[in-house]
Each structure stands twice: as C-alpha cells, then as structure tokens.
MIZA-551429 format. One record per residue (C-alpha): x, y, z; residue in one letter. Coordinates in steps of 0.1 Angstrom, whole numbers, plus 5000, padded with zeros to 4 digits. Example, Ala and Ser with C-alpha at 12.3 -4.5 7.8 and 13.67 -1.06 7.14 Angstrom:
2
512349555078a 513749895071s 
//
This chain:
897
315629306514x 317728996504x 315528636504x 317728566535x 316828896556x 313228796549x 310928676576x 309728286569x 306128276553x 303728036557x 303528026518x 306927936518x 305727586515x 303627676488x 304527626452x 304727976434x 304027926402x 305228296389x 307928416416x 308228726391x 304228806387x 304628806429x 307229046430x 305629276402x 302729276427x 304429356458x 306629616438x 303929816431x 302229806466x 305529956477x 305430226448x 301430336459x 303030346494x 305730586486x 303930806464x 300330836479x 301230716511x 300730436534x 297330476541x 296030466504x 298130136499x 295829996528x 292930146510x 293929946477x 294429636498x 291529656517x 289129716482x 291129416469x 290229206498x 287029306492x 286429236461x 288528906465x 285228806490x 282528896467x 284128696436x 284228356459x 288028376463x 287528246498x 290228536510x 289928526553x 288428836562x 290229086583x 288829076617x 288829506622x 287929736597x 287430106598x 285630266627x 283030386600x 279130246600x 279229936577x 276230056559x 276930366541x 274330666543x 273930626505x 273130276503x 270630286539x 267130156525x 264030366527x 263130396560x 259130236557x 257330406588x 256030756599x 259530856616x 257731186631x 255130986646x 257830736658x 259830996673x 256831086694x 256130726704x 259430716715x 259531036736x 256730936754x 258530586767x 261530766775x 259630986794x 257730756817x 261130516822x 262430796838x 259430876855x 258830546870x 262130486883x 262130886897x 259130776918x 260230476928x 263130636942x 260930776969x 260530426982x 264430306980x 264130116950x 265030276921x 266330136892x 268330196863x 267830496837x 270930536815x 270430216801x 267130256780x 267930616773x 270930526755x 269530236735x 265930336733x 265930326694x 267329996690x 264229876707x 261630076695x 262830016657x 262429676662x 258929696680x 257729916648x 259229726622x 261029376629x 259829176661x 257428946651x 254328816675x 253128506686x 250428546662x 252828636629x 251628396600x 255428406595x 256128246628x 252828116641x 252228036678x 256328146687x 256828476668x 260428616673x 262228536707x 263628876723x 266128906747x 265929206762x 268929366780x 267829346820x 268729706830x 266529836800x 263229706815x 261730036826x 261630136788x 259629796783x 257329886807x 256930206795x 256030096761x 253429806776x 251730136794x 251530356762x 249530006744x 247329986774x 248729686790x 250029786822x 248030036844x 249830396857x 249230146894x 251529906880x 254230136866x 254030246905x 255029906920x 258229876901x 260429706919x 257729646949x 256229306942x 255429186979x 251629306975x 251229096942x 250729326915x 254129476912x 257029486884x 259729296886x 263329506884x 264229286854x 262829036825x 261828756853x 259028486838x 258428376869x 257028706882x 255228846849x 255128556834x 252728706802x 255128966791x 258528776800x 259728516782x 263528516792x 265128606824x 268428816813x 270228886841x 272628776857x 274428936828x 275528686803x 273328456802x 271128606781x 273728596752x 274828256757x 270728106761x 269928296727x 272228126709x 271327786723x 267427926715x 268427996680x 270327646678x 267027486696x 265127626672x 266527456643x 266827146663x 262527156668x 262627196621x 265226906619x 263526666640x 260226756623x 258826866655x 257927216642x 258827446614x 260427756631x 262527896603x 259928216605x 261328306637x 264228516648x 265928526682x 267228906691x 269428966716x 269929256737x 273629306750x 275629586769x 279129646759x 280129606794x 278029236794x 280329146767x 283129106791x 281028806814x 282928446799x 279428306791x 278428666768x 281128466741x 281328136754x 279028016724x 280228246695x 281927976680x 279227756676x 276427986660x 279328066632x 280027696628x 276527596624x 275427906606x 272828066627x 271628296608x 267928326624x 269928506656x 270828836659x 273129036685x 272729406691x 275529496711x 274729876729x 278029996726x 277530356752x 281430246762x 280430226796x 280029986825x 278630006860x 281630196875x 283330406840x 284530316804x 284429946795x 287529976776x 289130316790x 292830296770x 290930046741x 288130066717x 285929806724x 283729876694x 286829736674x 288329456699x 284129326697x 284529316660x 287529126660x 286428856684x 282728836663x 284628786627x 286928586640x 284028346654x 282628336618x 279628616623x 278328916600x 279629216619x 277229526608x 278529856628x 276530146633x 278230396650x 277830696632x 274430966629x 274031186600x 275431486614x 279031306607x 278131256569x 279631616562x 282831546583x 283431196566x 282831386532x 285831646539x 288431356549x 290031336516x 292831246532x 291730936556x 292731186583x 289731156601x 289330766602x 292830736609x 292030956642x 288730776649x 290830436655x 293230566679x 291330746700x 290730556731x 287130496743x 287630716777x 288430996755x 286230976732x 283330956766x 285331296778x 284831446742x 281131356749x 280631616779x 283531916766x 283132196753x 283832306710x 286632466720x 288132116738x 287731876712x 288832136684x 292332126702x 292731776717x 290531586689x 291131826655x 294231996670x 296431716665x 296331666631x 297131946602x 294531776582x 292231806606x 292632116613x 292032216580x 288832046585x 287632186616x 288032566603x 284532466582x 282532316608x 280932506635x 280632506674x 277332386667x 278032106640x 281331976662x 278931996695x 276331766674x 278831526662x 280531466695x 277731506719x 274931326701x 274931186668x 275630806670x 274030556644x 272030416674x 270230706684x 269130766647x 265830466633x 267330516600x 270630426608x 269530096631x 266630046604x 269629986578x 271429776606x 268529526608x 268029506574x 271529386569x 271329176594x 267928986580x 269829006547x 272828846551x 272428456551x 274928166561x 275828316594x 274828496626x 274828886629x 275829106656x 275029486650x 278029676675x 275530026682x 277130306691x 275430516717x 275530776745x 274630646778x 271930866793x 270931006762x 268431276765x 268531306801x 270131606803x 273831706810x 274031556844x 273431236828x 274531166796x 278630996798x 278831056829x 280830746847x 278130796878x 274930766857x 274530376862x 273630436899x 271730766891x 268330656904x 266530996898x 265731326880x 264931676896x 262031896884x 264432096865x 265931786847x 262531676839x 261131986826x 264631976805x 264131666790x 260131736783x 261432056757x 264231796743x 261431596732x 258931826730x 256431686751x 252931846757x 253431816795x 252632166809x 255132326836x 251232326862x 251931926862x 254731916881x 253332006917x 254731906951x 254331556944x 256131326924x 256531386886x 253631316862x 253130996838x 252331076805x 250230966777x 248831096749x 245530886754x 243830536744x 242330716708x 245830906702x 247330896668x 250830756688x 248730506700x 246530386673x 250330356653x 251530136679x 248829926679x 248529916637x 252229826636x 252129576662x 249329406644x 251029376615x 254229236630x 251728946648x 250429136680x 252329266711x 255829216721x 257529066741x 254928856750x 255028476769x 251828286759x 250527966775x 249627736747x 246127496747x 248627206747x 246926906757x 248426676784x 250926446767x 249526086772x 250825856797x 253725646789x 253225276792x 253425056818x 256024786808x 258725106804x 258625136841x 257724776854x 261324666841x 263024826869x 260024756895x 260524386888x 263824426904x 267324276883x 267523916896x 271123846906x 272424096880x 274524416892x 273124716879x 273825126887x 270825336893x 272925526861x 272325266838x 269025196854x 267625566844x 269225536810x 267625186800x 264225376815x 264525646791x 265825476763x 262525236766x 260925556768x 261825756740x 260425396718x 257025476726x 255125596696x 253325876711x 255526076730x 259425916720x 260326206704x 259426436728x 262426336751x 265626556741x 268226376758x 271626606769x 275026536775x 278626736779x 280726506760x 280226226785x 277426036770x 279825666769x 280525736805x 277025716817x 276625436790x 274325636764x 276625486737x 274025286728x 271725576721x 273825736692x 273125506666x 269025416672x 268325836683x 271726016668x 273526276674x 271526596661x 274126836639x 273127046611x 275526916590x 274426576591x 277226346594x 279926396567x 282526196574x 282525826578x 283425756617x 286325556628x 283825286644x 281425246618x 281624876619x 280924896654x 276924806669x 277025116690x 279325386664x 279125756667x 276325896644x 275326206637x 272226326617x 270526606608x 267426496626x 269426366653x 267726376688x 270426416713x 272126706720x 276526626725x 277226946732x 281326876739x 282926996767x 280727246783x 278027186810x 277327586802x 275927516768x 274627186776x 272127346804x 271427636779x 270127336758x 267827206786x 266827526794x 265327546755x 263827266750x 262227276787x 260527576782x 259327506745x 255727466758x 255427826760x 258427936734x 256827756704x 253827546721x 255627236717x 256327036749x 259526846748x 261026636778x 264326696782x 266826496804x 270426636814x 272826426823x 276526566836x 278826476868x 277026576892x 280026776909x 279526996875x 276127036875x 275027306902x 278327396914x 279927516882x 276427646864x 274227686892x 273328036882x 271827856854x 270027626874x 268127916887x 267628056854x 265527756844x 263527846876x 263028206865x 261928046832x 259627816845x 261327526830x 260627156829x 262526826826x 264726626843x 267926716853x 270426416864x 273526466888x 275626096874x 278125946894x 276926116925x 278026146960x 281626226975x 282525836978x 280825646949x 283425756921x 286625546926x 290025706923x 288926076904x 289226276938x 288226626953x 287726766917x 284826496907x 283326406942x 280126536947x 278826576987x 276926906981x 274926936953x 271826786970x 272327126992x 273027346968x 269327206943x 267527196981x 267827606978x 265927636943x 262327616951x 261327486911x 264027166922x 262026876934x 265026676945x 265426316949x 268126106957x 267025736949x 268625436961x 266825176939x 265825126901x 262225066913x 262525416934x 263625636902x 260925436880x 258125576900x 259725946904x 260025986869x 256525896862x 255626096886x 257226406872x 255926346838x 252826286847x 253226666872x 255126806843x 253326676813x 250226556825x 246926776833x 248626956862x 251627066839x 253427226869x 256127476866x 258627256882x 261727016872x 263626756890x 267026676901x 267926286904x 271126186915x 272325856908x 275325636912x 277725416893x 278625186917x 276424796904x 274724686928x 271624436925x 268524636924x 265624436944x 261924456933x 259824706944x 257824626980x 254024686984x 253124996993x 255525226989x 255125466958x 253725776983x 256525717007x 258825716975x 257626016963x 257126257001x 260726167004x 261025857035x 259625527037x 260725167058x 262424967035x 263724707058x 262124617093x 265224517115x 264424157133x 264424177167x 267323977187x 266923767213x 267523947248x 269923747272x 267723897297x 264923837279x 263824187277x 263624417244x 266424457226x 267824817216x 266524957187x 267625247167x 266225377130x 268825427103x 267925657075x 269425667042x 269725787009x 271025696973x 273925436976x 274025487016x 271525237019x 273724987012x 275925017037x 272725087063x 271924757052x 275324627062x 275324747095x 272124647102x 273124277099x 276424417118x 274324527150x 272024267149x 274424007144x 277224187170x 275724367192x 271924197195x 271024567183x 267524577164x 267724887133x 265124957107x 265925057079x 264625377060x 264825497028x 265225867028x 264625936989x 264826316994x 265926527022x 264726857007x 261326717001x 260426617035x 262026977043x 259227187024x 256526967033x 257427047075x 257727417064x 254227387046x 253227227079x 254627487098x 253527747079x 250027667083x 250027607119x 250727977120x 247728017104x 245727767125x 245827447106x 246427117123x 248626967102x 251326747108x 254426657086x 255226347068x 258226257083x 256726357119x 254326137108x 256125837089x 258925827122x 255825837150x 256425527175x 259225427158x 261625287186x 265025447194x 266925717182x 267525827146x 270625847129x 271225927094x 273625867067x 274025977032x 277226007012x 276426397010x 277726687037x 275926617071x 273926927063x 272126737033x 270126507057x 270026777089x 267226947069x 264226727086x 266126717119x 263727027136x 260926767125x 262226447136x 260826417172x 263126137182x 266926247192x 268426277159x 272126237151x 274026207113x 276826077096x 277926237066x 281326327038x 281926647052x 285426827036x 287126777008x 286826446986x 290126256977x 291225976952x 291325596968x 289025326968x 285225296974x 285725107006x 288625317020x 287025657010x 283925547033x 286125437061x 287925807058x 284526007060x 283325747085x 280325607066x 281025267060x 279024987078x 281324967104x 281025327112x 277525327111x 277125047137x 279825177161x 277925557156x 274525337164x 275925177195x 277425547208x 274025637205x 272025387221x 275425407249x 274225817257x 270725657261x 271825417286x 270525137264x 274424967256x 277124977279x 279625227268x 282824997269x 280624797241x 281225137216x 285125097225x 284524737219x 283224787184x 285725057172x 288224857181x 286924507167x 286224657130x 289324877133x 288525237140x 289725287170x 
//
C-alpha cells in the first residue's frame, strides 16, 4: 500500500523521528500474521500493550479483552476459610429463600427466586470474608456500605434467620407487612429499618447512590468530618439493571476522581425479567467496554474450574476465538441442551474444536456448559475481590458470570420464565435438598407447606457464621442508630435578620434562604454541618458568594488558576471544599443529598444538607429519588428555586414550575412549605432543624419553594410562628368600607401562597378601593400541611376523638366565602377544600407554562390582581352580596372581558 492509498492517522501530525524503525515494526507484524496467523499477531499486540501498561508507557487500554476470567486459576490466592463448611452455610440459605417465597406463594405474594440462586456466592463470600461491620476497628461506627441487589433479598433473609436474627414467624410474613412484623419484598429502611440501610430498587438507583456514597464518603475525610477511608461501599447489580440510564449515569465520575473504596459486582446470569439481556450481543463484553472506557478496573470472572482443562487444550485460540462470538441467547440455550447439542452447534463448527471435544466427555461438556461459572465457585469470586481491594487509583467492577436459577433444578435454571417463577413443587424441593445435600428427611415434607431448615443455634454452620462475622465487625447488613446528641441550636441573630423585615430594599425569598444559610454555616458549632448542593446553577440562585469563603469540594483540589481569580466572588475549589457543584445533573446532585442526609445512621455523623435546583427539575425529573430519600429516612432541606409557573420571566413551559407542590404533597417524609416572606422561611427552617436535628430527630425533610421575583420582605407580625408552621395564618385584616347603605360591607377571605400573596394584596386594595369589598388576607404557607393535619383529624374521629382541624379552626367565623390563589395548578390549594367549611372556590396556573412577562403570564392564567378581584366579586355576585352586572363591570374596567 502506497502512502497515498493509506488511510489518514491521527499521528500524521506527529513527528516521526525513525520513519524506517516504524515500518521495520509494522513489517514484521504483518510477517507473524502470515505465518502464524492473525490471531497470534493479536496475541503479540495484546502482551505488548500489556506490558506497555505495566512499564508506565501510559498506552490507552483496550476497552474488551478476551472472554477469559481476568484472574488466572494459577495466580487465584489461597482461599482463607473452611470452603466445606461454607458450602453448607450456603446451602442452607438457598434452601430457606426458596422456601420462603414457596410459602408465601400460598398467600399471592411471592417473590423472586432466580435471582439469589444465581448469585448466592457473590454474597455469601463477601459475608465470610470482606463486608466489614459497624463495629470493624477498620471502619468504626460505619463499617462497609452494601448495596444489595433488590430481587436477592429472600437470600438476606435467609442468612439473618441461620444467625438468629429473624424468627421462622418473620420469614413467614414476607411480603405481608400490614400486621407489623412482616418483611419487606425488598432492601426498604423505612420498613426494617435495623437491617436495611439502602433502598435498591427502583432498579438503578442503587448504582448511581453508591457511587455518590463512595464520593460522600471521601467528602466526610476531606472536610475533616470523619476519617472513612476504612470503609468500602459494595454494590449489587443485575446485568439487566445495567441497561436503567441512572445504573451508568455516574461512571464517569468515580473514574475521574479515583474511587477506589467502591466496588461493583455486576451478576451477569444474561438475563432480564422477560429473556436474555443482550440476545444477539454479549453483554459481559459491551459492560467491559463501557466500565474501561469510564476509567474503572474491570476484573471478570466468568469461568469455574471445570473449564481449566478446556482452556488448557486451545493451543490454537480456537476456543476463545468461539467464546466471543457466541451470542448471549446461545450461549443461555447451550445452558439447558443436551452433550450431544453443543458438541455440534458449539464444538461442531470449528475443526479445532472438534479435535478438542473428542477428549472431553458428556459429563465434563455438560459441567462446563450447564454449571461451572466463576460466580458460582468462592474461590473464583474470592480472587475477584481480592483484585478488586488490590488495585488502587480507580473504581472496580467485578462482571460475574452466573446461571440464573442455579441449583433449582432444570425447570429453573436459564429458563427465560424463571423471573416470575414464584414456587417449587415437592419434587423440585426434594431435588434441590440431594444437590446440596441437605439433612432434610423425605417425612418433612407433609401436606403442608415445605419445611425451613436449620441446622440449630450450637451448629458448627452456625458458630462459623457468627466467628466470621465477628471478625469482619459484627452482622451485616446492618443500619445502626448512633447515640448522637442533638446538634445545638443555632443562634438567634442568624434568623432575626430576615424577621426584622428588609426596609425599602427588594429582596427574593431565594436570596433570602441563601443569606440565612450562609449566616448559618458561620456558626462555630454546627457551620460545617450544612452541605450545601447545587446542579451547576449555584450563580443563578446567587451562591457565587459561597465559593470562595466555603469552596467548591473536589479531590483534586484546585489545579488550575481560574479565569476570575481577581474577582471577590471567583470559582474555588478545594480539597476540603464544602459544597457539592455537581454540573449538570439534578440525578447526582440528589444522590448527594441523599448521602449526606442519611449520614446519622451511615457513619453517625449528622450533616445538614440543603438542595437547591429549579424547582421544575426537582420532583418531576428525579422524583423517584425523592422517594428514595423517604425510604432512607433522610433529612435536610430540599429547595424548589425560582418556583411557580409565572415567577420566572421569559424561560417558558420547560422551566415553569405549577406542580411540584403536588407532586412533594404525595411523599409522606415531605413537610412542604411554600413561603411568601423572608420572616416565614426563617422560622420553618428553624423549625426543621430543630425536628431534624434537635432532641426529636425525626425522620422527615422539607421542601421550600421559593421565588426570584424582589420584592420587599416586611417584618415579621406578633403571633404568628404556629400559624406559620400548621400551614395558614391572617396576614392582613381587610378594612371595612363604608356602606352607602350603611350596612356591612361584603367580605370575602383570600388565601395565598408563596409570591401569590402579592398580588392578593393587590386586589385587596382593588376591591376595597373599587368595589367597597372588605378581603382578609391569609397566608397559606403550605397546602399539604393543613391537608394531613384534617386527615389526622379525620382519622381520629373514626376512632372517637373530638378533634377538629387547623384550618376548620383558623377560618371559623371568618366572613364570606373563600377563594384561593397560588401560582401552582388549582389542585395544589383544593387539598383543604373538604375542610374549609365556608363555600370554597380557587384560582390557579393550570396547563402548560409559556415564555412572556411576569405581568402578562398572570393575566394569561388569570391570577393577577385584577383577576382575583373580578373572581372575588363573581363570588360574592352567586351569594347575592354584589350585583352581578358589577362582575361585568369589573372585567371590563381592568380589561378581561
């Protein structure tokens, strides 16, 4: 090939020093390639590239290599435990998995089985030899964070019933919680809260939180906050999960900031829910790819012994060459065929490998193909989390190769069905009792459901389990309340700034939260508590002013000298940098919160973290988050900016938030508020610390939502913090007007939250001023609030308790009818409306949003002042108390008719 016929290189632009050296090298790759073939030449290049890497060349990796285990058989360390007595341990777990979902089956419940029996090695290794407990001296007080995959929680449970600490009554009420004493289907806090630390599914975002966890951690040793670099976070994956956007949304960053205290193990049984994740792929290799190329240690086990002989007689490369084209699907069918199958559609097409297969036997290629996978063998995953604790500088993800269903007989194991398999027969138990030689005798299985087993409290299994979990730092997993004292109360003149009110000066309740916490995080005691949170948005909600007092926390430090360094306000980041700029990605930025609000129990260290986003991006793009950090029983403060469908000028239906007040209204852990003043968020946020972090430390976090639109923010009246806090209170008495008949006037009560109140305000001076209509005005600072105390007060009347709700109460013998406006969807404020015992009528921003002003965005949704007092009059007008012509009268005086 002439210079001209070749294709253009990259390292054309490169200076080569020794064209002729270059050509002497690529001569003689061609000259391996024609005389030993193609595949040695890839051989040669693949040993160069490895050796290239170990010398410091700085070579890129490839991104596949072979579909071979990465640890060899010969180099796999000595495997430290009793592996008989292991094997034993293990059976009896897989056994009572099976048996607890079997009998919940008779109920309707279920549950999954295939999923523990295919990786029930990858977690029992790492129970016997690698999870560390809260008590570890290593890790003391947070021990090694697990994520366990959801559908492999009957195997958890199993294990927690062979150490003693769930009952045979417990295993029972899997899935059948309503009596109180009952299993959650999956890892749920919230519901066992002393075994689970982390909720897992909805599937992904168990990958993307441990990453954050693992990143988290680190933060907690920068900052000096704790030293965690004993612990290790572990998570639990299925092939299949790998395909959810959030299961690799964070690769990238644990390679870039070398997090090498996480681990993935990936349970690669090459099956989904419904058949083979990759049917006409290999997703062991695309996995790999995607992993390297994100800057992780890929370790594959995919291999068991039994294919050590096969791999020994490929002196060709025959056999690897064949494992990387065939497709996973096939592969799954070879799983569940017959010798005589896979000797003609696996070695058949081949002559090398059919030179091969005339050595190995029925029984050797049945062992090869049905069972043997590197997960299913403690040696082989042993060697796997070895190299994975080894290897330093970056995060490690261990692809496992497994059968799904493993040891559950033939009607199990690869079958595309098993995921919704709920439950063995008699036969297929007594089966999978000789497979792992159980001492259950065939006089246990009667007409009722099938036996739990255990070899008893005194056992040898037992006493192991218990004599290796000591070791390791006590059971896992395991959540643990810590003694943590209250955190003491911040000081008065952080909050009495924003009671005081802001004079003549315009101010956003956004900057108004900011300067709060900012004046917060100075206090000596508790300052560096507060972990403050932002996607990429931290100048728009004016936190600029934070960067270069708290920084911005990276690993790195800061390297570089930034473009505005001779600014007041520049962009700093620092190693022990306290806020958290995650870039463009309210996923990662709530995994953050969700970390640092649940450190009280993770590590015994309570941090306050604050998470400020859009508020249109908050619940509605990572709402399944949100409920996550329920499940977790988080706390912080979570803070929806530049909320509302009408307060942000000009950015349209993608930014405007009317809904997320409805949407955080559904999560019961959400206290939600939606405050109109400074003064109002100054006393909800002491409130929450001191419900959060005080003596009560409640299992709760709140959801503010505040606006950018400067308005001045008055001082706080007498009076009102328990109003502020229950959710309504009477911010502004109207005046009554003078009568020309010199009766009453008409009166009507306007409710309102957030920036609403303004323009209540406005039309009350409209009515009054207009119409000679009296209005009061209310602040509503949160709907859902006022919602769950009526439904406590409901609830209790069922029960025969007199009790009456707030807003029943707060409204009583207020005059006229009630109409309220928010700039939400009607349904936001609708809430109370059963409780509200005057007639009740709303204004809302119901549809879509769209770009214009303020003012003409109001007048489209109809929630200006103007709309507000013509709405007022047609209400008083169906009361009889205004002529109806005077509604006409007003929609046509301020335009809207």
């Amino acid at each position: 090939m002439t210079d001209a016929e070749r294709t253009p290189s990259e390292l054309d632009q490169l200076l080569d020093r020794d064209p002729e050296e270059t050509a002497e090298w690529a001569a003689s790759l061609d000259a391996v390639a024609r005389q030993a073939g193609p595949h040695r030449a890839a051989y040669l290049m693949r040993r160069t590239l490895e050796h290239a890497g170990r010398t410091g060349l700085g070579l890129p990796p490839l991104l596949e290599t072979d579909y071979v285990n990465t640890v060899p058989t010969a180099a796999e360390p000595a495997f430290p435990g009793d592996e008989e007595m292991e094997r034993r341990i293990a059976a009896w777990n897989r056994w009572n998995a099976a048996a607890m979902v079997t009998r919940g089956s008779r109920f309707g419940v279920g549950g999954h089985i295939a999923t523990f029996a295919s990786a029930a090695w990858l977690y029992e290794t790492g129970f016997n030899h690698f999870f560390r407990g809260k008590d570890s001296p290593e890790a003391p007080g947070s021990g090694d964070q697990l994520y366990i995959q959801g559908h492999a929680s009957p195997g958890i449970y199993a294990r927690a019933f062979l150490d003693g600490r769930l009952t045979e009554a417990q295993l029972d009420n899997f899935r059948r919680e309503a009596g109180g004493d009952g299993l959650p289907s999956y890892p749920h806090p919230r519901r066992l809260p002393w075994l689970w630390e982390f909720p897992t599914v909805s599937m992904g975002l168990g990958p993307l939180s441990a990453i954050y966890q693992a990143r988290f951690n680190r933060y907690l040793t920068g900052r000096g906050i704790k030293d965690t670099s004993g612990s290790r976070v572990w998570a639990f994956l299925g092939d299949g999960e790998m395909d959810e956007p959030e299961s690799t949304a964070a690769l990238a960053l644990a390679g870039r900031e070398g997090l090498d205290n996480l681990t993935f193990v990936v349970n690669c049984n090459l099956q989904r829910l419904d058949g083979p994740v990759r049917a006409n792929f290999r997703i062991v290799q695309e996995l790999e790819a995607q992993f390297r190329a994100a800057g992780w240690h890929v370790v594959k086990t995919l291999w068991g012994s039994a294919w050590d002989e096969l791999f020994a007689l490929d002196t060709t490369g025959a056999l690897v060459r064949k494992l990387r084209e065939v497709p996973d699907a096939q592969f799954q069918t070879y799983a569940t065929r017959d010798a005589a199958y896979i000797r003609e559609h696996f070695f058949g097409t081949d002559p090398a490998l059919a030179e091969m297969a005339k050595v190995l036997t029925d029984a050797k290629i049945i062992e090869c193909f049905h069972t043997s996978r590197g997960g299913h063998e403690p040696r082989k995953v042993y060697a796997a989390y070895r190299a994975a604790l080894a290897h330093e500088g970056a995060p490690t993800v261990i692809l496992a190769q497994t059968v799904k269903g493993h040891t559950l007989g033939r009607g199990f194991a690869s079958k595309n069905a098993n995921h919704q398999m709920k439950k063995l027969t008699t036969d297929e138990f007594k089966g999978m009792r000789d497979l792992l030689g159980l001492p259950i005798p065939d006089s246990a299985f009667g007409d009722g459901p099938v036996p739990y087993g255990h070899p008893g409290p005194d056992s040898p299994e037992v006493r192991y389990l218990a004599e290796r979990r000591a070791a390791l730092g006590g059971p896992a997993p395991a959540r643990r309340i810590h003694p943590v004292p209250a955190l003491p109360e911040p000081p008065e003149r952080a909050f009495a700034a924003l009671r005081k009110g802001s004079g003549k000066q315009e101010t956003a309740t956004t900057m108004a939260f900011v300067r709060l916490v900012k004046d917060l995080m100075r206090d000596a005691e508790t300052g560096r508590r507060w972990v403050p949170i932002v996607p990429d948005e931290a100048r728009t909600f004016g936190m600029e002013s934070l960067f270069p007092s708290a920084g911005i926390y990276s690993p790195k430090g800061q390297t570089y000298e930034p473009v505005d360094r001779d600014q007041l306000m520049y962009y700093k980041e620092a190693a022990d940098g306290q806020i958290l700029n995650e870039g463009i990605t309210e996923a990662g930025a709530m995994a953050d919160f969700i970390a640092a609000a649940t450190s009280y129990a993770t590590h015994g260290e309570p941090m306050i973290p604050f998470y400020i986003f859009y508020s249109m991006f908050g619940w509605q793009r990572t709402g399944d988050q949100f409920w996550q950090l329920a499940d977790q029983l988080g706390r912080g403060f979570v803070v929806g900016a530049t909320a509302g469908r009408t307060t942000l000028t000009g950015e349209g239906l993608q930014h405007a938030d009317g809904h997320s007040q409805l949407l955080a209204s559904t999560n019961p852990a959400s206290l939600n508020y939606d405050p109109a003043f400074a003064y109002e968020i100054a006393v909800i946020v002491r409130d929450g610390l001191r419900r959060m972090y005080g003596p009560e430390q409640e299992d709760v976090f709140y959801y503010l939502t505040v606006y950018n639109e400067p308005k001045v923010q008055p001082p706080m009246p007498e009076g009102v913090e328990e109003g502020i806090l229950k959710g309504l209170y009477r911010f502004r008495e109207g005046v009554p007007a003078a009568s020309p008949s010199g009766g009453e006037t008409p009166r009507i009560q306007l409710l309102a939250s957030g920036t609403a109140i303004h323009w209540a305000l406005d039309a009350q001076r409209l009515l009054a001023d207009d119409w000679g209509v009296t209005a009061d005005v209310w602040s509503a600072t949160s709907w859902s609030e006022l919602r769950r105390d009526a439904l406590s007060c409901d609830a209790a009347q069922l029960k025969g308790e007199d009790r009456v709700p707030y807003v029943t109460r707060a409204l009583c013998g207020a005059p006229g009818p009630v109409l309220a406006v928010s700039d939400w969807m009607r349904a936001v404020p609708d809430q109370i409306a059963p409780w509200v015992e005057q007639d009740w009528s709303s204004l809302g921003t119901d549809g879509f949003g769209l770009s214009d002003t303020r003012e003409a965005a109001r007048r489209h949704f109809g929630v200006d002042a103007e709309s507000i007092a013509v709405a007022a009059l047609d209400r008083l007008a169906r009361r009889g108390e205004v002529k109806r012509e005077t509604v006409r009268e007003a929609a046509e005086r301020y335009g809207l008719a």
